[in-house]
TITOR-740147 format. One record per atom (N, C-alpha, C): x, y, z. Coordinates in steps of 0.1 Angstrom, whole numbers, padded with zeros to 4 digits, always signed. Example, Ala and Ser with C-alpha at 12.3 -4.5 7.8 and 13.67 -1.06 7.14 Angstrom:
2
+0132-0057+0078;+0123-0045+0078;+0132-0033+0078;+0128-0022+0071;+0137-0011+0071;+0129+0000+0079;
// end
This chain:
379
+0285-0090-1219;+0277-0100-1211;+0265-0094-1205;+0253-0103-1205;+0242-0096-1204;+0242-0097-1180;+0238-0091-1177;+0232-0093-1164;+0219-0094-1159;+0220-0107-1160;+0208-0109-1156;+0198-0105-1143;+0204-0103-1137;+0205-0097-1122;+0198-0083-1122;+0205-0075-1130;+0201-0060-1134;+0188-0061-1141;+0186-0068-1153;+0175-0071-1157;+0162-0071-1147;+0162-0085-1139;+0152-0089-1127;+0146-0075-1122;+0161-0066-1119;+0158-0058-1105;+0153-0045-1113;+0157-0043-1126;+0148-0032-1132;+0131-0036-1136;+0126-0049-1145;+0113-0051-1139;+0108-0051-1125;+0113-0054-1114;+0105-0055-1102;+0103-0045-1101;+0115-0026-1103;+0111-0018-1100;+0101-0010-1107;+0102-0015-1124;+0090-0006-1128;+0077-0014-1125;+0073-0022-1123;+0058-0034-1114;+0061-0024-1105;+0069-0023-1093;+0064-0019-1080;+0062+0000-1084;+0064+0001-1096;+0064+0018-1095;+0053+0025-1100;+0047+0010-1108;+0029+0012-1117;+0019+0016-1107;+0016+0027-1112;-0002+0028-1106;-0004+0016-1101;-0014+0013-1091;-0019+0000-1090;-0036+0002-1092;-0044+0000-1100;-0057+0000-1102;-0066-0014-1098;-0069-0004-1082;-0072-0016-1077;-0093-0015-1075;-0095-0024-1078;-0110-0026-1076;-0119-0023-1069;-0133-0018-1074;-0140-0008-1066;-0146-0024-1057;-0150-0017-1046;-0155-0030-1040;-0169-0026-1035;-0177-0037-1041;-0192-0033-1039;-0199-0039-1028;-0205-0035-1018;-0210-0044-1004;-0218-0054-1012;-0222-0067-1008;-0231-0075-1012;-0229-0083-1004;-0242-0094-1005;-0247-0108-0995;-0235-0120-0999;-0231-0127-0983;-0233-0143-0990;-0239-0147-0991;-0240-0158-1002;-0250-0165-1006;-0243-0181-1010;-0249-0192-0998;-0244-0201-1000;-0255-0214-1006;-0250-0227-1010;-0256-0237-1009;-0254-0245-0999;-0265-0252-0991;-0258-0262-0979;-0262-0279-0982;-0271-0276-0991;-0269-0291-0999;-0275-0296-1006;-0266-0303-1019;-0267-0304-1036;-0282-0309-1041;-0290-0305-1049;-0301-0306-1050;-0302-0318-1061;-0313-0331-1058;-0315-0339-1071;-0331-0337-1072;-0331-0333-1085;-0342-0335-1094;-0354-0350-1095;-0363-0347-1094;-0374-0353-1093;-0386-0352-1106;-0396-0357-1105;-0406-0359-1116;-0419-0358-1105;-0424-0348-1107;-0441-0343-1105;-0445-0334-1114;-0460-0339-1115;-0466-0341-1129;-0463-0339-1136;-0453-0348-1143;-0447-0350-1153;-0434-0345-1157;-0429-0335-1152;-0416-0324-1151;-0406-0327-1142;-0398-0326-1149;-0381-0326-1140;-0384-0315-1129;-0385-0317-1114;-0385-0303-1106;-0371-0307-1096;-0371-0295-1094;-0355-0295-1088;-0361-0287-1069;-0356-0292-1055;-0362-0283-1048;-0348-0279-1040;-0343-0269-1032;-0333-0263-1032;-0334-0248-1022;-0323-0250-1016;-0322-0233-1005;-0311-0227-1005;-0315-0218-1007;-0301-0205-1007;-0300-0201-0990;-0286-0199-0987;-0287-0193-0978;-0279-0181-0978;-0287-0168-0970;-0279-0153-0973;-0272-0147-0961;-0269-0142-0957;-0261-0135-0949;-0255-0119-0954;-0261-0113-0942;-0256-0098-0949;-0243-0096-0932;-0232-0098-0940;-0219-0086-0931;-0217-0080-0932;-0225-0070-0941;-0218-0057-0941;-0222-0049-0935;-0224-0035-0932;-0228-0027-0923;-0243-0012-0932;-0243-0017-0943;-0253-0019-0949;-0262-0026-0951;-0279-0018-0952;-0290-0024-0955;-0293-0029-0966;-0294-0039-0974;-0296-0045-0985;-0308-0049-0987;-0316-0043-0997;-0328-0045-1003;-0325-0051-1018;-0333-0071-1010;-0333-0074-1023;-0342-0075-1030;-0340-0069-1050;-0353-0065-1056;-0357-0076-1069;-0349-0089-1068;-0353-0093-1078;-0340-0106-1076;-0347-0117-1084;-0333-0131-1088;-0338-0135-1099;-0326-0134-1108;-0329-0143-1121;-0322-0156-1122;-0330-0163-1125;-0321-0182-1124;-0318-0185-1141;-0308-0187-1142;-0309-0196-1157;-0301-0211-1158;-0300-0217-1165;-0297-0229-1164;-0288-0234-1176;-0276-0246-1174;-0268-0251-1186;-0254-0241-1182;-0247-0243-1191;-0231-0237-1195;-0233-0228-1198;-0245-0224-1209;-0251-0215-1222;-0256-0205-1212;-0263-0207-1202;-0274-0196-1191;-0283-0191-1202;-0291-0201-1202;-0304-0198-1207;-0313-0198-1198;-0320-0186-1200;-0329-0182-1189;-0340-0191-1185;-0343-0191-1171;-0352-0206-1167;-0367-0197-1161;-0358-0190-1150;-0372-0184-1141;-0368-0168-1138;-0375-0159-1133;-0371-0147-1128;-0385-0144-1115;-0378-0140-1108;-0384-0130-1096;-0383-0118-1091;-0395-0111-1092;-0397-0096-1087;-0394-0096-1072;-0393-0087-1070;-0396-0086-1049;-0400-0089-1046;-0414-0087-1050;-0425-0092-1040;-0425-0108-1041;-0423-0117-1054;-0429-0128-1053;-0411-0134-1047;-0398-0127-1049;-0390-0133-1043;-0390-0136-1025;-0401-0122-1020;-0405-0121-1005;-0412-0136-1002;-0420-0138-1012;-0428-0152-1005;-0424-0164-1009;-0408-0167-1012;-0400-0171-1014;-0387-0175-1001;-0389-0164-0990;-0381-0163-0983;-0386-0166-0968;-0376-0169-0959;-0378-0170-0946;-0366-0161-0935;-0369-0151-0931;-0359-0150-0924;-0372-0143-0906;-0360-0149-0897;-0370-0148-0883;-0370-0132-0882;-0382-0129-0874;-0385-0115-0871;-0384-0102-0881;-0382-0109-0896;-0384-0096-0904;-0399-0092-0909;-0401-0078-0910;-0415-0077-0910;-0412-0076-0929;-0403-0072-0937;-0399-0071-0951;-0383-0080-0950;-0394-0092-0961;-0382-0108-0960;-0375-0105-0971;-0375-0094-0975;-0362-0091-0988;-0354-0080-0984;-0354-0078-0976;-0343-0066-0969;-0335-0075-0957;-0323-0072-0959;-0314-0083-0950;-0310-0065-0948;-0309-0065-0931;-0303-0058-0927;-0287-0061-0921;-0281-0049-0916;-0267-0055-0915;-0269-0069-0901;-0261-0076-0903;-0259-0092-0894;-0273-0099-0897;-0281-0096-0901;-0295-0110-0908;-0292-0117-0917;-0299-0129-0914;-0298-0143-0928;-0310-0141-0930;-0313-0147-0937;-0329-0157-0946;-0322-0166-0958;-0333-0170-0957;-0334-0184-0971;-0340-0185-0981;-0335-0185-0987;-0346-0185-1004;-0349-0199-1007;-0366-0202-1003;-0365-0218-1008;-0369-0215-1022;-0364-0224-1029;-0366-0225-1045;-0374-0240-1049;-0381-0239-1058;-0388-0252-1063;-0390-0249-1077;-0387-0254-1087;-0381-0248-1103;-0384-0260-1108;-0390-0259-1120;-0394-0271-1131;-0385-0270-1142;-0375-0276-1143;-0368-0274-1153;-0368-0279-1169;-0365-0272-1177;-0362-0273-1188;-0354-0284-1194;-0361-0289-1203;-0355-0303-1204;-0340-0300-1219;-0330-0307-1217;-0319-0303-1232;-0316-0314-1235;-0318-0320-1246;-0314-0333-1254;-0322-0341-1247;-0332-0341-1241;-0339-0349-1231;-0333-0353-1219;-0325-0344-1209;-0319-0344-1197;-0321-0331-1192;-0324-0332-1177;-0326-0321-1172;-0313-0314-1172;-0309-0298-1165;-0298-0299-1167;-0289-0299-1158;-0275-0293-1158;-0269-0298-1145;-0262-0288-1139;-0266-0278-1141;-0263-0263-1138;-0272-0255-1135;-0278-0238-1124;-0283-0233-1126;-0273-0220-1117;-0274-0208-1129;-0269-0200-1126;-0283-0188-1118;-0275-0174-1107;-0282-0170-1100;-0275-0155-1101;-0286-0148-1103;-0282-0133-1099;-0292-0126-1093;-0289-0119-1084;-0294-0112-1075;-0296-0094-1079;-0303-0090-1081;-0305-0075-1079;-0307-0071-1065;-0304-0062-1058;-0300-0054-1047;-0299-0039-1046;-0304-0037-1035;-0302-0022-1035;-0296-0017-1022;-0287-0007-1021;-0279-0006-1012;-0283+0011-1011;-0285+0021-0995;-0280+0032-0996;-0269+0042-0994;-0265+0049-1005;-0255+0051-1008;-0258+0071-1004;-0248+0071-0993;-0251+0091-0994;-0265+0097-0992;-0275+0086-0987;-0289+0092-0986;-0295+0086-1004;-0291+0082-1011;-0295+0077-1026;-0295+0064-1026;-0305+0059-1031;-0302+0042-1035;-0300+0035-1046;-0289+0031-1047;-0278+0027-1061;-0285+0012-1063;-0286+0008-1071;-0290-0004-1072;-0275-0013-1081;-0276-0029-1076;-0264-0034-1075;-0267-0048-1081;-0264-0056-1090;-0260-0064-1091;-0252-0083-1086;-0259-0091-1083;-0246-0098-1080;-0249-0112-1085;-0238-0117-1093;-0238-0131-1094;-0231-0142-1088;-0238-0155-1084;-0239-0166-1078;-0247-0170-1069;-0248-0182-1062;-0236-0191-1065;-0240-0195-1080;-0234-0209-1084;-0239-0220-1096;-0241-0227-1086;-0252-0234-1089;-0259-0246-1086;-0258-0263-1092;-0249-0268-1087;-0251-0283-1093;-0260-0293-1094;-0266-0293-1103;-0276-0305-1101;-0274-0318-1102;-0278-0327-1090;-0271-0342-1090;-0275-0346-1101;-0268-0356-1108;-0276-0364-1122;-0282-0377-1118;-0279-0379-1101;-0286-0392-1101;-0296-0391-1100;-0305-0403-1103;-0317-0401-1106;-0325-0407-1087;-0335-0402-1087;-0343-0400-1074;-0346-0413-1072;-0344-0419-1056;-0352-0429-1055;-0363-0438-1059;-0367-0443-1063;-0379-0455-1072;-0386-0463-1057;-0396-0460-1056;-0401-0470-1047;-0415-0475-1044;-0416-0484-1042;-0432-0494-1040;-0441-0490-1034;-0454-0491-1031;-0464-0485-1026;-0463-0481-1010;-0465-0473-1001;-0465-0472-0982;-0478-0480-0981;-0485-0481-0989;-0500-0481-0983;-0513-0488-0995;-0518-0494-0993;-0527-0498-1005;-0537-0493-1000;-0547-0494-1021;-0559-0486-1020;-0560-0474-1020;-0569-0467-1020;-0571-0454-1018;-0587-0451-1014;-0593-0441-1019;-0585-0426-1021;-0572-0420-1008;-0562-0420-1016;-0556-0414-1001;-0551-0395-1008;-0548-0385-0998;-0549-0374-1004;-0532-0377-0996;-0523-0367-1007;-0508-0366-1004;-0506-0350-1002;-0509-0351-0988;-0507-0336-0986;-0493-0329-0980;-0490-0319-0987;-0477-0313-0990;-0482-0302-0995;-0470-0291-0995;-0472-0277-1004;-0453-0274-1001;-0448-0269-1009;-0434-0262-1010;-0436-0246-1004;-0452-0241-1004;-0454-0230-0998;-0455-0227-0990;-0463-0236-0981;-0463-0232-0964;-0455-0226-0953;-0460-0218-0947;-0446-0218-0940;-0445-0225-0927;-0452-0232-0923;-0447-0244-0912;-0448-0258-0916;-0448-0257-0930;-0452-0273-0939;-0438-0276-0935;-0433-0295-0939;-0424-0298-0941;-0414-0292-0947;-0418-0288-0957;-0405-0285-0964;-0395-0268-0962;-0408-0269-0952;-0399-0251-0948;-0392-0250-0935;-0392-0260-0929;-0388-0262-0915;-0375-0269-0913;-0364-0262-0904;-0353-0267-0903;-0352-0272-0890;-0343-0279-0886;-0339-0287-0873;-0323-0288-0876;-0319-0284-0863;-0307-0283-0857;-0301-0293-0853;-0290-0299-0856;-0284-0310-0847;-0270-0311-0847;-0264-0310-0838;-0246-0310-0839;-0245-0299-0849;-0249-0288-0843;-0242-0278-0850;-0248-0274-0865;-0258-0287-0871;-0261-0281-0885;-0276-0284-0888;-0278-0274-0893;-0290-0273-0900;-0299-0278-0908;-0308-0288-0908;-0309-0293-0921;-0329-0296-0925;-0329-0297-0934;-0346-0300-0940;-0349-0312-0938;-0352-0323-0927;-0356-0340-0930;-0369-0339-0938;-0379-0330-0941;-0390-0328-0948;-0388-0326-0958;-0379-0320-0965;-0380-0315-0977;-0386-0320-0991;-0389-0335-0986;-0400-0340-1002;-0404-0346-0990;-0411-0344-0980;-0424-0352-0975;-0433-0352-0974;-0442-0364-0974;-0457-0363-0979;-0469-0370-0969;-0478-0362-0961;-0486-0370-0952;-0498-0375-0961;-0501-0386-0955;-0513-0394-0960;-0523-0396-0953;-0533-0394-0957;-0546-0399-0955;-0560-0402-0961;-0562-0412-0959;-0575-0414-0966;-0590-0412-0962;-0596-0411-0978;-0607-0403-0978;-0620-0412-0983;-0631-0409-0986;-0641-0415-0988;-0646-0407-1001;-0648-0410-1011;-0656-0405-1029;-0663-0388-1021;-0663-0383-1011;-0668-0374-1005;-0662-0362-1002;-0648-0372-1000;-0637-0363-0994;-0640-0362-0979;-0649-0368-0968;-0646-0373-0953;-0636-0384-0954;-0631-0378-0946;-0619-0385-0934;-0625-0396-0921;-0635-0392-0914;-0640-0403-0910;-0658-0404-0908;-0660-0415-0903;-0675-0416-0903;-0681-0411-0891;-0692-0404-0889;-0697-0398-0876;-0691-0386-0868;-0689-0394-0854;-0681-0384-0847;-0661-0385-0850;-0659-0374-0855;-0645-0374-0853;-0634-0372-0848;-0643-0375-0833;-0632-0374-0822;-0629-0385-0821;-0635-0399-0818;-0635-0409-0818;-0621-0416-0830;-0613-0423-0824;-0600-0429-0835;-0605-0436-0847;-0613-0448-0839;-0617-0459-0845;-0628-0454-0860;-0631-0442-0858;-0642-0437-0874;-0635-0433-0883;-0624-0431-0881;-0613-0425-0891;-0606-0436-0898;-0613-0434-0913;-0609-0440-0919;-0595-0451-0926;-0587-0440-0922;-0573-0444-0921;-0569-0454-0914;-0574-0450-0897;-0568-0452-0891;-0567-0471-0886;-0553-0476-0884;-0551-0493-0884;-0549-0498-0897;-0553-0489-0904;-0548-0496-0918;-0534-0500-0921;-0530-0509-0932;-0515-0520-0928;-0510-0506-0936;-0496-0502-0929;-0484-0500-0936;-0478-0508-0941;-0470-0505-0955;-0462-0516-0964;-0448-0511-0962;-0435-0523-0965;-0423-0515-0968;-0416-0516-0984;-0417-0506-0985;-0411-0496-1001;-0403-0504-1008;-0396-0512-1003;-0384-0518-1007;-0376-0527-1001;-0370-0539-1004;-0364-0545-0996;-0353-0541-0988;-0352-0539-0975;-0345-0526-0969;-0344-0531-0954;-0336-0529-0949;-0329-0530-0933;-0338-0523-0920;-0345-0531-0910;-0350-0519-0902;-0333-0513-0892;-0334-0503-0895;-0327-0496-0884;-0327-0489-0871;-0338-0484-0870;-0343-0479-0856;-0358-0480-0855;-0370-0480-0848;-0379-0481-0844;-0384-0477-0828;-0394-0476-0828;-0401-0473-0819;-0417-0480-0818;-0425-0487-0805;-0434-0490-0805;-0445-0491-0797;-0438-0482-0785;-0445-0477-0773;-0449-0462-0769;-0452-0453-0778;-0457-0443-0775;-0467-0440-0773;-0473-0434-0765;-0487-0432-0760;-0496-0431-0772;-0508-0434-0774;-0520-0429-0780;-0533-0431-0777;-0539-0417-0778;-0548-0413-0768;-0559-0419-0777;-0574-0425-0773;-0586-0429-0778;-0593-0422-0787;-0593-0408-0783;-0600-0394-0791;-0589-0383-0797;-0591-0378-0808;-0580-0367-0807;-0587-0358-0804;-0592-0350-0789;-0595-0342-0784;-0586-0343-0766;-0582-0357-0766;-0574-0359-0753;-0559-0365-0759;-0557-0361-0774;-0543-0358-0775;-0538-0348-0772;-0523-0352-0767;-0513-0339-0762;-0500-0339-0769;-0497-0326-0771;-0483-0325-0784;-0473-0328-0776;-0466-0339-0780;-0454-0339-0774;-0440-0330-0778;-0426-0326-0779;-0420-0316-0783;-0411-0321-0793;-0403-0317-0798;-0404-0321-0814;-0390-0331-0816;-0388-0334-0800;-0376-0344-0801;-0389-0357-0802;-0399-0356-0796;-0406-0367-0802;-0421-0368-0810;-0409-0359-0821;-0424-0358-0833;-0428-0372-0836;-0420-0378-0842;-0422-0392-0846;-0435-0395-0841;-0432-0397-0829;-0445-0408-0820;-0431-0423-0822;-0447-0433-0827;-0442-0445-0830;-0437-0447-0846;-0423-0447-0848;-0417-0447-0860;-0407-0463-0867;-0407-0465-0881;-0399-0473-0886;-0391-0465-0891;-0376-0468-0894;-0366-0461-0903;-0362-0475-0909;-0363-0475-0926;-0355-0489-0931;-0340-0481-0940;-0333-0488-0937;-0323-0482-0948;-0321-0492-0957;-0322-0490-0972;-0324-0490-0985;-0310-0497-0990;-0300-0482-0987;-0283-0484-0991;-0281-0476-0980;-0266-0475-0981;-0260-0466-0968;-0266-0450-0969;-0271-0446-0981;-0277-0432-0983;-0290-0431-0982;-0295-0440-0979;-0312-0438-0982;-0318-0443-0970;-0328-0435-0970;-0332-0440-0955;-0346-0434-0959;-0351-0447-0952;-0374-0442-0955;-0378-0440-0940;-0382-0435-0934;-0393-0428-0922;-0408-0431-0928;-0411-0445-0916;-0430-0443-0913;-0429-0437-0897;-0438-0426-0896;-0440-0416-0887;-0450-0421-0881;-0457-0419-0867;-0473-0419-0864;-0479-0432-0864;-0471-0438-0863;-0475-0451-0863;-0485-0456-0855;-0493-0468-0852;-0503-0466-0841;-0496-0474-0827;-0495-0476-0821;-0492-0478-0804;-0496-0495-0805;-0484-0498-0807;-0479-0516-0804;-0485-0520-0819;-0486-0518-0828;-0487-0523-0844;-0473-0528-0845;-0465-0524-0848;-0450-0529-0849;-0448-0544-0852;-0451-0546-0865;-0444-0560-0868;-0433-0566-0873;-0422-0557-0866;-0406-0557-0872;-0398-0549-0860;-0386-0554-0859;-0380-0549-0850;-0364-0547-0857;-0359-0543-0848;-0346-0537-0849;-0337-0547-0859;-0331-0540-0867;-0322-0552-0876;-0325-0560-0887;-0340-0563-0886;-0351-0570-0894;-0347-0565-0909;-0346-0576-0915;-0354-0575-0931;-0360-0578-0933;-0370-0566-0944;-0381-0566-0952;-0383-0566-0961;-0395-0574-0969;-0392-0572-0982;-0408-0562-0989;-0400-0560-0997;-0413-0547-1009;-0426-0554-1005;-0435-0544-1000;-0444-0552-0999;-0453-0556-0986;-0438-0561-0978;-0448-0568-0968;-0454-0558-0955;-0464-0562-0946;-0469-0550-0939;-0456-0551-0925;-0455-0540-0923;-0449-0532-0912;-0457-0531-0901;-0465-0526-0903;-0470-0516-0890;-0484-0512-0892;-0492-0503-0887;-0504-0499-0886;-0506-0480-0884;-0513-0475-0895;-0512-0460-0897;-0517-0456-0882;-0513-0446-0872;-0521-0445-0861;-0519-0430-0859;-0520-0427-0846;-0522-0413-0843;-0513-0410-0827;-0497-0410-0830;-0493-0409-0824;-0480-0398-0827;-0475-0390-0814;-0466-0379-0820;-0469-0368-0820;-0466-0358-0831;-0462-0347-0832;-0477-0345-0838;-0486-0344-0838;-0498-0348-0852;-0514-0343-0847;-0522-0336-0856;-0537-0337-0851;-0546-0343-0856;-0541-0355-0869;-0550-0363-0869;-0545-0375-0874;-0552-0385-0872;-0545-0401-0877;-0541-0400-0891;-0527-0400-0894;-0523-0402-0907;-0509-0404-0910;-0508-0414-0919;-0491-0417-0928;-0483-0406-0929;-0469-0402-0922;-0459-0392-0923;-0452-0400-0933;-0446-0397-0944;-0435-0404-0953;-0425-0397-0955;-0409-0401-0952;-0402-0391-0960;-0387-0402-0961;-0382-0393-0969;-0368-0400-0975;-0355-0393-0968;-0349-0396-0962;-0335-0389-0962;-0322-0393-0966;-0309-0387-0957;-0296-0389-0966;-0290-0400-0949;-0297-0402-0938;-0293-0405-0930;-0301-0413-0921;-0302-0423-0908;-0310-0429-0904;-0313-0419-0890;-0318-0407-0891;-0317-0400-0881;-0333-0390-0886;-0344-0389-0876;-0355-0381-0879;-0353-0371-0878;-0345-0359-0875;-0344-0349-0875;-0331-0345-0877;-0322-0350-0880;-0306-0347-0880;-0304-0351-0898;-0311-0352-0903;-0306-0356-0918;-0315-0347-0930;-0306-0346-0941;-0317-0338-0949;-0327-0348-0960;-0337-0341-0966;-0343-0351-0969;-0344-0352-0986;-0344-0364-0991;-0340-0369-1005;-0356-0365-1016;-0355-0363-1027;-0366-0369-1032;-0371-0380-1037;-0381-0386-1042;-0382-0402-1037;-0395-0397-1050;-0396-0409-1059;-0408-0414-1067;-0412-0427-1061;-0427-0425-1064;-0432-0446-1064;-0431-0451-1079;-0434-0461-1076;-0431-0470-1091;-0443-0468-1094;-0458-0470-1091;-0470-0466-1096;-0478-0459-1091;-0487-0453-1093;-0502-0446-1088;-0508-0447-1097;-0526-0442-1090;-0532-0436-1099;-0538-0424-1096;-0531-0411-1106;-0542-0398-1103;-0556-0400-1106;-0563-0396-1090;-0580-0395-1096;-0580-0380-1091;-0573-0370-1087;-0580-0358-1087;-0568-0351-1078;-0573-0340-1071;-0569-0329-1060;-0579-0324-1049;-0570-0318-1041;-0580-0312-1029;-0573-0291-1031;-0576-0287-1037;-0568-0277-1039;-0570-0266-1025;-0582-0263-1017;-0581-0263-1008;-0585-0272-0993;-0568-0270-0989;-0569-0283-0976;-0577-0278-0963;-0576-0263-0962;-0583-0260-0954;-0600-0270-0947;-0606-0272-0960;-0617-0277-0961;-0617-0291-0959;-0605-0301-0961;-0605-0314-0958;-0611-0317-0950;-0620-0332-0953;-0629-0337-0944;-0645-0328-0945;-0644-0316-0951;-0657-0309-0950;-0665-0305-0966;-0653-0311-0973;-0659-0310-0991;-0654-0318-0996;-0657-0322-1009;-0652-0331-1022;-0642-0327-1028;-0635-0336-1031;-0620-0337-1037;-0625-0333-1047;-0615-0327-1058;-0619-0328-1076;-0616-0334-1082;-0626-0343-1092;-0618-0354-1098;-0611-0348-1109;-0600-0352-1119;-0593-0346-1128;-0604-0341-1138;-0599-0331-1149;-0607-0324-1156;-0614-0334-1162;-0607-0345-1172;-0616-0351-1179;-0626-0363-1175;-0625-0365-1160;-0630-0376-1149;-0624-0388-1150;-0613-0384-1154;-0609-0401-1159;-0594-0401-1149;-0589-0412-1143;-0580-0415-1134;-0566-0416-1147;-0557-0412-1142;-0541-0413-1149;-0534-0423-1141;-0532-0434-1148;-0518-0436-1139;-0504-0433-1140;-0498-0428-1130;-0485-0421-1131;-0477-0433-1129;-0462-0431-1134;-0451-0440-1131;-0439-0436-1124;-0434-0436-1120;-0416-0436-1116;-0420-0414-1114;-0435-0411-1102;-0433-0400-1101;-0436-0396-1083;-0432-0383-1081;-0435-0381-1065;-0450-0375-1070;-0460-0384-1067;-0477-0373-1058;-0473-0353-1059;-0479-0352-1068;-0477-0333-1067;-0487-0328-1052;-0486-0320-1052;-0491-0311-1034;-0508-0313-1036;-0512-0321-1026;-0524-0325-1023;-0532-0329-1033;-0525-0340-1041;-0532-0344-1050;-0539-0358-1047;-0553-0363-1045;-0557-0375-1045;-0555-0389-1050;-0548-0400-1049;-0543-0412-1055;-0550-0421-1052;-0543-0430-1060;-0549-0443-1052;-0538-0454-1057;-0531-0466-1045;-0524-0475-1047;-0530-0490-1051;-0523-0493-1059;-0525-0507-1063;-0517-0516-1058;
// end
């Protein structure tokens, strides 16, 4: 008769009597996502925009020298970064070198990636490896590390109606800046989040590229400024504002603190996830109030020069919540434009000509977001 008993207790002992070969363990970063990225359409390309975040606990210095991104099941290679261009990629406070995470530092990798289109869908994966360098004994070993994966939402981006008719208006934005929208975070209950991250200020210009006529201290010369705001889409007002100060000149504006960037603001919600922000609005324009429906189309409000701001102009942005600084922010297309050009440097706005596109001829774009300081015009 067999025993089975004896059996059991002779495997447990030769398992517990094996060598145990156990794994070298290599220091490396966390590296998290804090939230799922959807893909968008500027100029013409699926772009995806997206932040890593790092954390070094280990008690080594970590020099990182490179990220390779690829995309799909397959990891076919998408993008690669050296040091240097992954440095101007990154943000972390008080580092004088943004790719060395010392022991207890974070930074962030913002990413903005044009992806590759497969079977005619963007894809819905992007894999990430990190090269790193650690010192080891006075020597520096270089290291390896993969993740996270990246999910890309497959829903497709907001669709929405014109903020503003006419033009020239310039859509100024850059993914590069480092105090632009899209690099700046805000804290609330504990979490961190981007409300800028596809937002776009507006203002309009004159075939010259001036912003206003004469003196431009004066409100009333600036061309923008009182012009009707429109709403995007038939959509709920949810919160507002319509009494914030606005000064006559912007030379006797004063910045208020960034609990009231806004100024005078609309929030409409769309669906329970979508929410549109008009920012800057001008001081008693407000033709809607709390609760209100609107439909595509009709005017809201009046572009002004109140808030967070140094000159009269349309703040736009999309988020995941009806909250101006507590939510992160969505990407959003219009249903039309027309490209007539770029301002490629903003520095100069108001003091040079925009460029009209290469061949002088206006495009109109469809179902796309305005690329970084590009000049349009609404119909």
């Amino acid at each position: 008769m067999i025993n089975h008993t004896s059996i059991c207790l002779f495997f447990l002992f030769i398992t517990f009597s094996l060598p145990i070969c156990a794994q070298e363990y290599h220091t490396s970063m966390d590296v998290r996502l804090f939230h799922t990225p959807k893909w968008v359409t500027i100029a013409g390309k699926p772009t995806v925009y997206y932040e890593l975040h790092l954390t070094n606990f280990a008690a080594d210095t970590l020099q990182i020298v490179g990220l390779a991104i690829s995309q799909g099941s397959d990891s076919r290679h998408l993008r690669s970064f050296t040091a240097d261009a992954l440095a101007s990629q990154m943000a972390m406070k008080g580092a004088d070198n943004l790719a060395c995470l010392s022991p207890g530092s974070a930074a962030v990798v913002y990413l903005e990636l044009e992806l590759a289109l497969v079977a005619g869908r963007p894809p819905d994966l992007l894999n990430h490896r990190f090269i790193y360098e650690k010192t080891v004994a006075g020597k520096q070993e270089s290291r390896t590390m993969d993740g996270p994966a990246v999910s890309v939402s497959a829903a497709l981006a907001v669709t929405l109606g014109a903020p503003l008719n006419g033009g020239p208006w310039i859509a100024v934005s850059s993914p590069v800046w480092e105090r632009g929208h899209r690099r700046v975070f805000y804290t609330q209950n504990g979490q961190a989040r981007i409300p800028g991250r596809f937002a776009i200020d507006f203002l309009l210009l004159d075939n010259q590229g001036k912003l206003a006529m004469d003196d431009q201290d004066s409100l009333t010369n600036w061309f923008g400024f009182g012009v009707d705001v429109l709403a995007v889409a038939d959509a709920t007002v949810v919160s507002c504002r319509n009494d914030f100060h606005e000064s006559n000149t912007l030379s006797a504006h004063t910045q208020p603190t960034a609990e009231q960037a806004t100024g005078n603001y609309i929030c409409l919600r769309i669906n329970s996830g979508t929410y549109v922000f008009y920012e800057h609005l001008k001081l008693g324009s407000l033709r809607v109030e709390l609760g209100q429906q609107v439909k595509k189309g009709e005017v809201i409000a009046s572009l002004g020069f109140t808030g967070q701001t140094s000159q009269p102009h349309l703040h736009f942005h999309v988020a995941d919540a009806p909250s101006a600084l507590g939510a992160e922010g969505l990407p959003f297309t219009f249903e039309a434009f027309e490209l007539l050009g770029s301002f490629p440097d903003v520095s100069k706005l108001g003091r040079a000509p925009w460029i009209p596109n290469n061949d002088n001829q206006t495009k109109m774009l469809f179902d796309e977001r305005p690329g970084s300081n590009t000049v349009i015009r609404f119909d």
